[in-house]
C-alpha positions in Angstrom: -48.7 -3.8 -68.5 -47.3 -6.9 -69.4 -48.8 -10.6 -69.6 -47.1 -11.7 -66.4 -47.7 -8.8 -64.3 -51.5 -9.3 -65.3 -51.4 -12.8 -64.0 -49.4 -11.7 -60.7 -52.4 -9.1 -60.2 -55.2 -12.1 -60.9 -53.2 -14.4 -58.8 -53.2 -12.1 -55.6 -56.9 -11.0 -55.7 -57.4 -15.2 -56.1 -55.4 -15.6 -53.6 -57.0 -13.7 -51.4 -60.5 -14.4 -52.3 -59.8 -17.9 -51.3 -58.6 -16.8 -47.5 -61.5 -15.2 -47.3 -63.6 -18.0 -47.9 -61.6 -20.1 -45.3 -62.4 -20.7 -41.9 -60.6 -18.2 -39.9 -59.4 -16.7 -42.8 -56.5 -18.6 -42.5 -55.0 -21.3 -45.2 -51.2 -22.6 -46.0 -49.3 -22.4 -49.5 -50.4 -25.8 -50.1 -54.1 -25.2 -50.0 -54.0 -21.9 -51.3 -51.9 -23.5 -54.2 -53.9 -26.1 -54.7 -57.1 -23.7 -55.0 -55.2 -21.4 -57.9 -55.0 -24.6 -59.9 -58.4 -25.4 -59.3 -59.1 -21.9 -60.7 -56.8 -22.5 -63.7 -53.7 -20.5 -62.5 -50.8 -22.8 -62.6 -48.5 -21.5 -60.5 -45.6 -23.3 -58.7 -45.5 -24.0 -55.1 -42.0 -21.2 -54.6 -44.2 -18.6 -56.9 -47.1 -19.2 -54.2 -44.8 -18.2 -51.3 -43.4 -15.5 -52.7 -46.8 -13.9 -53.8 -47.7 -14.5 -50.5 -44.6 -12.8 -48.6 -45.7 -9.8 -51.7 -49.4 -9.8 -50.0 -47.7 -9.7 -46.3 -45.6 -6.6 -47.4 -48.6 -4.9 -48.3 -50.4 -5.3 -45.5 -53.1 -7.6 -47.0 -52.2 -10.8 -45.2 -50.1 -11.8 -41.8 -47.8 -14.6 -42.2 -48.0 -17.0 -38.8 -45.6 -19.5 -39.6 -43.1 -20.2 -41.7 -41.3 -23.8 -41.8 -39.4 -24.9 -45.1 -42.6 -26.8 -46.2 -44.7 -24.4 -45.9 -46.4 -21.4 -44.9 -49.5 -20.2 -42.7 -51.2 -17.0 -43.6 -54.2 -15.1 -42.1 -56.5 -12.1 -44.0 -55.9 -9.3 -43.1 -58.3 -6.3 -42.8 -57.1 -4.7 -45.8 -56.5 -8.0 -48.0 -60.0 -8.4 -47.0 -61.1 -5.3 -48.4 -59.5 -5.9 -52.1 -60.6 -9.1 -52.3 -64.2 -7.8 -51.8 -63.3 -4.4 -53.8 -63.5 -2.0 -51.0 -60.1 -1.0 -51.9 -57.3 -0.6 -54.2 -54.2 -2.1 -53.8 -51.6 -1.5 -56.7 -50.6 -5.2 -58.1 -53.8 -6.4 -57.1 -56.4 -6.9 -59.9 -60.0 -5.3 -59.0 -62.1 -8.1 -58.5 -65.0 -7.7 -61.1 -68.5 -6.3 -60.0 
């Protein structure tokens, strides 16, 4: 696997993890982008949203609005339960135990 795909895979599971510590489980590519830099995955703001339409195509996150700016997510069930390591999703790294 190469380099990038590696950090794709760390940058969903963060991704997630962050929703998940969010009230409502809900967050916006801003937030959520500003918490991968946070976490020392510098990433920009369009990778974000695509990573995040990725996530809604797999079922681990619903997308609830989408305006030029930016976008409004919610956890879903099944993103909930990779980023806790209930479940594996291909292109998602396994969180560590």
């Amino acid at each position: 696997m190469s380099f990038e795909n590696q950090l794709k895979e760390e940058m969903r599971l963060v991704l997630l993890r962050l929703l998940n510590e969010l009230p409502s489980y809900r967050g916006n590519s801003s937030t959520l982008h500003n918490g991968l830099n946070h976490w020392g995955l510098s990433f920009s703001r369009d990778q974000v949203k695509t990573e995040l339409y990725w996530l809604k195509d797999q079922g681990c996150i619903e997308v609830e609005l989408d305006t030029p700016d930016v976008v409004v997510v919610k956890l879903a069930t099944r993103g909930q339960d990779a980023a806790e390591g209930r479940t594996k999703v291909p292109g998602i790294k396994r969180p560590s135990a």
